[in-house]
N, C-alpha and C positions, 0 to 999 in steps of 0.2 A: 769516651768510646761507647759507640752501641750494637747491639747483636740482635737479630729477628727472633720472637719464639711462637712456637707452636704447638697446640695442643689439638689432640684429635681421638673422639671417643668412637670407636668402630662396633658397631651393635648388628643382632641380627636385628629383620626390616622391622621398622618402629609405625606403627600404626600410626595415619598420615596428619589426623587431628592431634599429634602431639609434637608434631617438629615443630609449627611456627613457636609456639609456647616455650619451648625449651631451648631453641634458638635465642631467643631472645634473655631467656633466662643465664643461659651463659654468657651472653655478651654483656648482658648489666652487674652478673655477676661478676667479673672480670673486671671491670672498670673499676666497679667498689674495691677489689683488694688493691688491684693496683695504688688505689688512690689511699687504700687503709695502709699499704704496705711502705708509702710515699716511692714510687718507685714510674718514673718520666718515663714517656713513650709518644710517638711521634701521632700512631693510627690502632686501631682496631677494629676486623673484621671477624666477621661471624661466617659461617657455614653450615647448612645442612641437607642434608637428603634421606634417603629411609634407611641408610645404613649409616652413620658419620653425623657426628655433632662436632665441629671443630672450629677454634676461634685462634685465628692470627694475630700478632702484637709487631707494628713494624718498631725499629729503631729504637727499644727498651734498653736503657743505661743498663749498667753491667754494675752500679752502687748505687743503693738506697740514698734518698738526699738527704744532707745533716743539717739539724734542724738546731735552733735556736729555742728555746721556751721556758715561761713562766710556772714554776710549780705551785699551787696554793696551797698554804697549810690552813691550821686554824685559828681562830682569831685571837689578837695580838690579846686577849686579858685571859686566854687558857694557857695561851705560849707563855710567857710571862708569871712570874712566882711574884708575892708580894713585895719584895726586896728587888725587884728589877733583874733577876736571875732567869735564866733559859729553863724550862720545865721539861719534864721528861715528852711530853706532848710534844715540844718544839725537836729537842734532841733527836728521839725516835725518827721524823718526820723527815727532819735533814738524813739523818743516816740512812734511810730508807730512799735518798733520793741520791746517793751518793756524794753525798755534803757534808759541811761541819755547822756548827752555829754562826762561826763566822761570816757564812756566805748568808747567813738569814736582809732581808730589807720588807719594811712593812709597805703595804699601798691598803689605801679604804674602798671597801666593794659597798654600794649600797648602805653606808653611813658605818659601816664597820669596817674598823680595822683589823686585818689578817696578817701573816706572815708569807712571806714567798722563796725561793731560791732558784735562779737562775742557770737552767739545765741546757748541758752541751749532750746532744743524741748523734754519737758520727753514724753513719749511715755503713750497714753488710753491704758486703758483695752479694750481690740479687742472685745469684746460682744457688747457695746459701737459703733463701727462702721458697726460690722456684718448687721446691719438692711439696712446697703446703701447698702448693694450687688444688694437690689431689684433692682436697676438702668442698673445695670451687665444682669438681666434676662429680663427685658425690652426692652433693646439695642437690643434685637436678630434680626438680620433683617433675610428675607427669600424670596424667589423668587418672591412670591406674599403677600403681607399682604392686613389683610382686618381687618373691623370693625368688631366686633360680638355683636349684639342684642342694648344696649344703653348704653354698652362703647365708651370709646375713643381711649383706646388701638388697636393700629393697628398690627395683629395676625397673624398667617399661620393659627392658629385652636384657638378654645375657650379653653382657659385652668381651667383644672377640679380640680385640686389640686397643692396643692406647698408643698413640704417639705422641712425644714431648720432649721437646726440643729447643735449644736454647745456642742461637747458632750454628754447630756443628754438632755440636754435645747433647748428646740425648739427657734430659733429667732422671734421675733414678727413683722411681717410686711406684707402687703397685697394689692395684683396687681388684678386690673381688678374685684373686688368684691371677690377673693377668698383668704384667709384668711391663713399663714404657721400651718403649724402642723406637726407631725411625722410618719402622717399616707400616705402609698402608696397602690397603687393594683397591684394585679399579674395580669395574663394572662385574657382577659377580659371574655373567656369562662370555663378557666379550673382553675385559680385564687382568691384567695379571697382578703378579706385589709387585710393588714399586718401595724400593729402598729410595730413600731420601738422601742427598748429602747436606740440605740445607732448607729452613721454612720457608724460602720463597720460593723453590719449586714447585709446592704443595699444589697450587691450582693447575699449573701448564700439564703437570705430570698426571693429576686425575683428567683431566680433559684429553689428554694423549692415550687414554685408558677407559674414554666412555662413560667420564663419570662429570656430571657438567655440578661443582659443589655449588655454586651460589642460586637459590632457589628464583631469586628475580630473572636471574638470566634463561634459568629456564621456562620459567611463565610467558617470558618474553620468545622466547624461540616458540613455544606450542601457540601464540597468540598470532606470531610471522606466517606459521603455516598455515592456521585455520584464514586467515588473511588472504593469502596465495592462492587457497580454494574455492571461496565465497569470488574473486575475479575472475577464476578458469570456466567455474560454471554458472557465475552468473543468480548464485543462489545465497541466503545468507544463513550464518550460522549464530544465533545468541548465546551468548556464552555468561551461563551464570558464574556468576565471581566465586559463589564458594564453591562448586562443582572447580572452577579454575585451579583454586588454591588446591582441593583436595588431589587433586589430578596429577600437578606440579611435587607434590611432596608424594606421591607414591612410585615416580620415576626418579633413577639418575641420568638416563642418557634420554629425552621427549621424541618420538616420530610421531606425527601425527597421520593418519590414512582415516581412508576413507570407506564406508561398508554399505550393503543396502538389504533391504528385508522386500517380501511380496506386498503389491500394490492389496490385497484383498486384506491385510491389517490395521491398512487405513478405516477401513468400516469401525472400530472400534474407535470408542472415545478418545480422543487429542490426548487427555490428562493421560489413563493409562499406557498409551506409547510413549510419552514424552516419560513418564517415573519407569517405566522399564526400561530406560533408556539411562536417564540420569541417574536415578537412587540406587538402581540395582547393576548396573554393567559400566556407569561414570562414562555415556557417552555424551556427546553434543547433538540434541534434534536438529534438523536442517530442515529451516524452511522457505519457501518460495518466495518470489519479488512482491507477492498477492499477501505473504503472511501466511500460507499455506502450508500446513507439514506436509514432507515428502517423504517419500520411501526410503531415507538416508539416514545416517549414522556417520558421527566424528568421531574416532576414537586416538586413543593417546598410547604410543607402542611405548616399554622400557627397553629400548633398544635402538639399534639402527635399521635401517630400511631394507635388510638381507631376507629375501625371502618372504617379503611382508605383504604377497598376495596369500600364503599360506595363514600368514596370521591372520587378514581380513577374512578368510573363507570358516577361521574358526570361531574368530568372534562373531560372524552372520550366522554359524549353526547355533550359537547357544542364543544368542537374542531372540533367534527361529522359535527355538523350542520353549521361549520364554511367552514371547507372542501368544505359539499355539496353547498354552493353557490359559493366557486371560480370556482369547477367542472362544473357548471352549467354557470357562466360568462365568464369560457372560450371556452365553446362550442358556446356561443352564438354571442360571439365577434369575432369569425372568419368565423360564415357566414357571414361577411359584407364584405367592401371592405379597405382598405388606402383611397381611394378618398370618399369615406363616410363618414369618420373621418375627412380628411382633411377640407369637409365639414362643421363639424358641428363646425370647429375652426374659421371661421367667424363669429358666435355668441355668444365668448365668449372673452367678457373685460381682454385684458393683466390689461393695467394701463389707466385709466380715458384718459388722454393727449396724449397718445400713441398707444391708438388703442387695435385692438383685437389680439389675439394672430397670427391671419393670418397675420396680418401687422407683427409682429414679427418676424412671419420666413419670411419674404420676406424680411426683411433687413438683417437677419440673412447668407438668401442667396448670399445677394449681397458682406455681408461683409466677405462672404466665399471664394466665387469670387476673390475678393479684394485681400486677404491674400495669395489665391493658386498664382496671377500672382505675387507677390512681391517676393513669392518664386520660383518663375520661374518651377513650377510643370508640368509634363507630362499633356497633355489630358484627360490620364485614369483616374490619380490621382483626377482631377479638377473635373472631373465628378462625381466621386463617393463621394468627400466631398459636390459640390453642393447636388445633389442629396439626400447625408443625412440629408443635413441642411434642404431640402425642408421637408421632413418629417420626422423632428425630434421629434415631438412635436403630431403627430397623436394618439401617444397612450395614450394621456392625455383624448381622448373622449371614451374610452373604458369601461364596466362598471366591466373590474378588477382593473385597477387603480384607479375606482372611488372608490372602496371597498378596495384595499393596494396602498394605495399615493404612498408608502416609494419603493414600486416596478415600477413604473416611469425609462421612457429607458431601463431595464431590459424587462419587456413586451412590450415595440416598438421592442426590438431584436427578441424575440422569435416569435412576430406576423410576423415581415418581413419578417423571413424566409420562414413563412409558406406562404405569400402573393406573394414570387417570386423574392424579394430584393435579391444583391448579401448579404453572409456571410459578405464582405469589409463594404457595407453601413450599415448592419443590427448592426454589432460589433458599429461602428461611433455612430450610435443611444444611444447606450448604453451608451458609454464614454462619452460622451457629456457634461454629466453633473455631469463629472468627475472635481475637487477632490468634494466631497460630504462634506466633512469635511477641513478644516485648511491644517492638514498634512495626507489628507486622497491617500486611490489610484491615482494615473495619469493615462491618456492614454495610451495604449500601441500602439496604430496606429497612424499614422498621418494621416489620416482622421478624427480621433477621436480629435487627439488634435486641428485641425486647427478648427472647429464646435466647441470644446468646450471654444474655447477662442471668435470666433466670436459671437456667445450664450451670453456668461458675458461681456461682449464688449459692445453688446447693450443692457441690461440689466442695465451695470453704465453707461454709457454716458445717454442715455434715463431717467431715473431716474434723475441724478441728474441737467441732463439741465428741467427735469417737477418740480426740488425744492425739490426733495426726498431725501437729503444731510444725510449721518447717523449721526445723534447727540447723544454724550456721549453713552451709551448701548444700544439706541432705532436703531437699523437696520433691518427692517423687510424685505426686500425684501435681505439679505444677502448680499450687497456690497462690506462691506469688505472682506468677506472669498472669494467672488469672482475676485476681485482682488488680493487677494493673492495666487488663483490657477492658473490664468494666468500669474504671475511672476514666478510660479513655473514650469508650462507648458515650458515658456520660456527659461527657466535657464537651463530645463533639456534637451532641443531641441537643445539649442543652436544653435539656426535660426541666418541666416546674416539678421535679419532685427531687428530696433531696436522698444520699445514699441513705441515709437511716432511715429511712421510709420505708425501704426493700428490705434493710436488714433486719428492721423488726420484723415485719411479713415472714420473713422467713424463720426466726429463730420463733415463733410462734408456729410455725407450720410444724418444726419440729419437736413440739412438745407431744405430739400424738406419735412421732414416733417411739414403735417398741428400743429403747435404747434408756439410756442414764437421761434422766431429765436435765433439761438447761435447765446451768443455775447461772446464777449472775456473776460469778466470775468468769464464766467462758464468754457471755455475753460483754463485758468490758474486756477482755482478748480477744473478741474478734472486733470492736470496735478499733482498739488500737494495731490489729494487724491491720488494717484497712487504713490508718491512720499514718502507718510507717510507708507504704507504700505512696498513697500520697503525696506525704514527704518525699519518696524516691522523683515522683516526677515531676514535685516542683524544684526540686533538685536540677534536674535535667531540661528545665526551662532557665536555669541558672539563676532562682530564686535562693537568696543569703536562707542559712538555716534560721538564724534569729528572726526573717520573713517570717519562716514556714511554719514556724512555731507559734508567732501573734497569730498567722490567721487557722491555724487547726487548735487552736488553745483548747477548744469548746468540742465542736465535732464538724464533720468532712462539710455538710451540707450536698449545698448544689454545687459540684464540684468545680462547673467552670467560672460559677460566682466565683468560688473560693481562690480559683486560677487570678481572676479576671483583680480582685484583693491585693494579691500578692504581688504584680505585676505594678501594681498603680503604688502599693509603700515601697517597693524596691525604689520606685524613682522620688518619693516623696524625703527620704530619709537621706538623700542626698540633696536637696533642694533648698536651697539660704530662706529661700519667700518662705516657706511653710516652718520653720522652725519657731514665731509666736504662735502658732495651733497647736504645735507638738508641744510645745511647753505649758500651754494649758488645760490638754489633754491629760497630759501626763499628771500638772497638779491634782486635777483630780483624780487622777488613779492612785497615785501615792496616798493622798488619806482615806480613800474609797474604802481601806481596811481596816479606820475605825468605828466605822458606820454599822459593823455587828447584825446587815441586812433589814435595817431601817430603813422604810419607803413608803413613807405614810407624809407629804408635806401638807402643812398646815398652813395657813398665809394669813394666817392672825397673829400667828408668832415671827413672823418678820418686825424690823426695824428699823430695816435700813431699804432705799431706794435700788442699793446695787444687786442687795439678793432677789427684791419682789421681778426686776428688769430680769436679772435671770431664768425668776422661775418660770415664765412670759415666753423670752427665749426657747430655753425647752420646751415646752410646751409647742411651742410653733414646728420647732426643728427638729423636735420627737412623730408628729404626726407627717412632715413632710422623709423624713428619712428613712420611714416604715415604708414608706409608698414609694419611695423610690429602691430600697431592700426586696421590696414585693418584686416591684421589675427588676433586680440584680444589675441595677444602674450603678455600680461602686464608685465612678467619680461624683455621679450628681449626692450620693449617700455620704459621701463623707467631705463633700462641699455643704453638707448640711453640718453635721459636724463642726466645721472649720466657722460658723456663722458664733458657735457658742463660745468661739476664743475671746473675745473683748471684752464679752459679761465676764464670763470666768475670770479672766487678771482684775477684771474690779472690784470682783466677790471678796477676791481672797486681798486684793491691797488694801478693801473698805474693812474688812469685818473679821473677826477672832472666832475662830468656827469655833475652836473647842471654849466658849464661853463660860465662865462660872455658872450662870443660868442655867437650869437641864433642860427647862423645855428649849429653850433657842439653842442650847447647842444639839439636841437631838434634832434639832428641826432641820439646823445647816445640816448635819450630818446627814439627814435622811434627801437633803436634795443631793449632795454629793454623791449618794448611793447610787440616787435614780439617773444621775449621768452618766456615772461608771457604767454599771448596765448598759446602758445607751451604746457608749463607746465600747464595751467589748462584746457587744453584739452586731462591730465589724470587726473588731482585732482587739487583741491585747496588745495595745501598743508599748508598756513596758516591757516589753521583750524585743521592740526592735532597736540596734545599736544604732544609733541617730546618730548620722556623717555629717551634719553640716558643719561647717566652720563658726563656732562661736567667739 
């Protein structure tokens, strides 16, 4: 026999960034007991919306299943007394399993022999366990939890009810002072309670109540409608996905309508009407067949369509009145001047230890500087990135970014132009503080990109030399995603210069800062914060970590050389042909460690034809694999390499490196150095796990 259950946690509205998360958190969580609890079930569904986290279980046996299994004890020479007698060790172990000695029988694990006994687990009546699920709805964790009132339960919201149900039968158990029952509510305006007689009325009965649970179906109804609209009128609507998702989880019942504001706020920048639009009121921009914003607004009702010209006339006064102050902030931030602005960014605190944000961009400048001459830049070019860097940061005092943060460089562009800036610096501004996200836009200038890496440049050297290190999930000043745009930056420029290049530059700039001088352990932390990041994205190129690890053994470099490394042993170390290279490679990295950084070969103390052929070799394949290293050619660089494998298996089949001799054996030893080198000035290939088939 089997019987449906359900569980349903009724909360006030849960902030919309935490349902998908916690949806999913009970539904994985849920499988795992089931599956810890052995306890069969046909299906399981998830459900949420901003009131209700709840997860269906179709056709869940009504008894745990009885299981059969091996107990292990310890091994048969502890079990056993010198006389062939049962040890207390043994005895205990059975008794403790519900056995005697007699049910003992030995089996050998791993060349040892242990003791075992043969256990019968009959399986509860699953009602019986039902009641520990509470621990499953507890566990939820969520972006922010908090205490509510004189619990101790730490919450996203206070929860108002619980449903849990096991066929007919409600489970008996109770979180946080509220008590299971059968009973839910619909829609919190248009809904009433709904007594349950059974879990699989659960969804018809909130849908009959204005409450659509399953959050796909309602992304899918608000996607029908915006759909339905973009044919009526002929105009289209783009619908960003996470604007979607957030939209979806702050309704239970979706209407979508439609709103319009005055044609005279189109004068205003595209960006600010589309983020007063999206960030601040969660509507959809509506734009023309041209790509043209229009004077339109999608908005997404939590209700039904009753009366929903009132609702659009309230949602056009507040977007109205939102309008009229960007209108009013941008008129007003352009009778001023850039150097008015730049002004007022001497009285405001970057970072305590660090100064104000004028100090910022004056390193910012310098480390722009820096960057243009390592790339050997034109004049114009150098001027125009100085220049941006100098005011990059002006339109942070303006009072539209004080009112759209998330539009920052976006209005330093559009004010610059109007201020006189070329389009080249006004664009730089913009990109600056480019990627915004992980894997978001890059530069498309190189103005843009060399200011946006000099920007997070000093941003994490500065930070983490004032002790602002990011620990476990706590990054508030964003280090790592800034690091990981300027590996990106890098990768995708493919500059001749490598990241240590910039990061010396910089941890040098900040030795004149008033602050705790760099010492050299912050300096080897921010190499290896740089390092792990790295790792992060060759990670996410699906480079093996034993890869990632040969080719950062040393340091980042040129990042897309390093990319470009990785990419080429990933496929090597699967490759049958390449496995005589790798094995000569490797011999000499293996004794490369008793060479004690001897590198002085002498070719008087040879003796043999197979070492002088080598040292020949090398020599040949040393100066061609530099010059192909110079141009970050990594196949032709380590087909140079691969040239050395034949001498090397004859060195070592012909000749006894570690000779009684000392000068002939320091001598082998000092050529085996100078290959090692060689070879891990493209990887440390002893770190990569070599897949071929031997």
């Amino acid at each position: 026999m089997a019987k449906d259950a359900l569980f349903e946690i009724g909360l006030e509205e849960l902030p919309a960034r935490f349902i998908d998360d916690a949806e999913k958190q009970l539904l994985n969580k849920t499988a795992d007991w089931l599956k810890e609890m052995r306890i069969s079930y046909e299906s399981i569904t998830s459900y949420a919306t901003p009131r209700r986290l709840a997860v269906s279980i179709k056709e869940m046996a009504e008894f745990q299943t009885t299981i059969e299994e091996e107990a292990k004890g310890p091994a048969e020479k502890i079990a056993k007394g010198i006389n062939g007698e049962w040890t207390k060790a043994a005895i205990g172990f059975t008794r403790g399993q519900g056995k005697s000695t007699d049910d003992i029988f030995t089996k050998e694990v791993n060349g040892t022999s242990y003791i075992f006994v043969n256990k019968h687990i009959e399986g509860k009546p699953v009602e019986q366990l039902l009641p520990d699920f509470k621990a499953i709805m507890e566990s939820i964790q969520f972006g922010k939890n908090m205490r509510w009132s004189h619990g101790t339960l730490r919450y996203a919201r206070p929860i108002r009810w619980i449903v849990a149900m096991f066929g007919k039968e409600v489970i008996p158990f109770e979180i946080a002072g509220v008590q299971t029952g059968s009973k839910t509510f619909g829609h919190r305006f248009l809904g009433r309670e709904i007594s349950l007689n059974e879990p699989s009325e659960y969804e018809d009965s909130l849908a009959e109540n204005f409450v659509v649970a399953n959050s796909q179906e309602r992304e899918n109804m608000i996607l029908k409608e915006i759909k339905e609209l973009e044919e009526k009128h002929q105009f289209r609507i783009p619908v960003d996905e996470g604007l979607l998702n957030e939209v979806r989880n702050l309704v239970e019942y979706p209407s979508v309508f439609m709103g319009s504001f005055e044609d005279k706020f189109l004068e205003l920048p595209s960006e600010v009407l589309i983020t007063s639009m999206k960030e601040h009121q969660r509507y959809f921009p509506v734009l023309s067949a041209d790509s043209e914003l229009l004077p339109r607004f999608i908005g997404v009702r939590n209700g039904d369509m009753h009366k929903i010209d009132t609702v659009v006339r309230g949602n056009e006064k507040v977007l109205r009145a939102r309008l009229s102050d960007a209108e009013f902030f941008f008129e007003e931030d352009q009778r001023q001047s850039i150097h008015f602005y730049q002004e007022k960014l001497q009285r405001v605190v970057f970072q305590e230890k660090l100064g104000t944000i004028s100090d910022k961009v004056n390193r910012v400048m310098s480390i722009t500087k820096h960057i243009a001459d390592l790339l050997k830049l034109d004049e114009t070019t150098t001027k125009t990135a100085v220049r941006a860097a100098e005011i990059s940061k002006f339109d942070l005092m303006t009072n539209m970014v004080n009112e759209f943060t998330e539009l920052q460089g976006v209005i330093g562009e559009k004010y610059a132009i109007h201020f006189g800036e070329t389009p080249a610096v006004a664009q730089a501004i913009r990109e600056h503080y480019l990627p915004k996200q992980a894997n978001g836009d890059l530069p498309d200038s190189l103005t843009g990109a060399i200011v946006s890496i000099a920007d997070k440049m000093d941003t994490i050297v500065g930070c983490i030399s004032a002790g602002l290190t990011p620990t476990g999930s706590q990054d508030p000043y964003g280090l790592r995603r800034q690091a990981t745009g300027i590996l990106r930056i890098m990768k995708e420029r493919e500059w001749e210069l490598s990241l240590e290049e910039i990061l010396t530059t910089v941890i040098s700039l900040y030795q004149n800062v008033n602050m705790e001088q760099q010492s050299m352990t912050s300096t080897v932390e921010l190499q290896e914060f740089f390092r792990q990041r790295a790792a992060f994205l060759l990670k996410e190129l699906h480079v093996g970590q034993d890869v990632i690890q040969a080719v950062l053994h040393n340091e980042i470099g040129r990042f897309d050389y390093t990319v470009s490394k990785a990419e080429l042993l990933s496929e090597k170390r699967n490759d049958q042909a390449f496995k005589p290279v790798q094995e000569a490679l490797l011999r000499v990295l293996n004794l490369s460690e008793k060479a004690n950084g001897k590198d002085i070969v002498n070719q008087e103390f040879f003796i043999s034809e197979t070492e002088k052929d080598l040292f020949d070799q090398y020599n040949q394949s040393k100066n061609d694999f530099y010059a192909y290293d110079q141009q970050k050619d990594s196949v032709k660089a380590l087909e140079c390499l691969a040239t050395l494998a034949e001498p090397i298996h004859a060195f070592f089949d012909n000749n006894m490196v570690m000779a009684d001799d000392d000068q002939i054996r320091n001598n082998r030893l000092a050529l085996v150095n100078c290959l090692s080198v060689l070879i891990k000035d493209f990887a440390d290939l002893k770190l990569v796990e070599w897949k071929q088939q031997f």
